[in-house]
N, C-alpha and C positions, 0 to 999 in steps of 0.2 A: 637397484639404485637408479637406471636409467627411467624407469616409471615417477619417479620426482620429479625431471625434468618436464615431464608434458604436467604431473595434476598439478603442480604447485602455479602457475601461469594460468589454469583453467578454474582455476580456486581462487585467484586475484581476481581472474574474469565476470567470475558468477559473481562475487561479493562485491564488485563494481556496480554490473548490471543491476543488482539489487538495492545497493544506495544511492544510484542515480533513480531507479524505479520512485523508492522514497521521496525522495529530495523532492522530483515531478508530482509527485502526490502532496507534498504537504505545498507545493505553489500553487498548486490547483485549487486549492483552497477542499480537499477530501475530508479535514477535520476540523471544518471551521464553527460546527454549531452541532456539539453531539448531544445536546441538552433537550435541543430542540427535538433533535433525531428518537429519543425516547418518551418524547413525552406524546410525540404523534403516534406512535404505536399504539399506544394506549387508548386513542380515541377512536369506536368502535361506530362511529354517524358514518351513514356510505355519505359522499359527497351528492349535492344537489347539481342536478346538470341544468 
């Protein structure tokens, strides 16, 4: 039982760190154009330098 008292605080911990990760990503603007993001894949021209 005493093993509850540490994971259950380090399982708030991680699942914090992880929705503050998120949150930082979606301000960042990480998902702002995934349309775009596939549709450049797809074009096989090397870039002209």
């Amino acid at each position: 039982m005493n093993v509850l008292l540490y994971m259950m605080p380090a399982a708030l911990l991680l699942a914090g760190a992880a929705l503050a990760a998120f949150i930082w990503s979606l301000r960042a603007g990480q998902y702002d154009d995934p349309a775009g993001s596939a549709a450049r894949i797809l074009n096989d021209q090397d870039p002209i330098p």
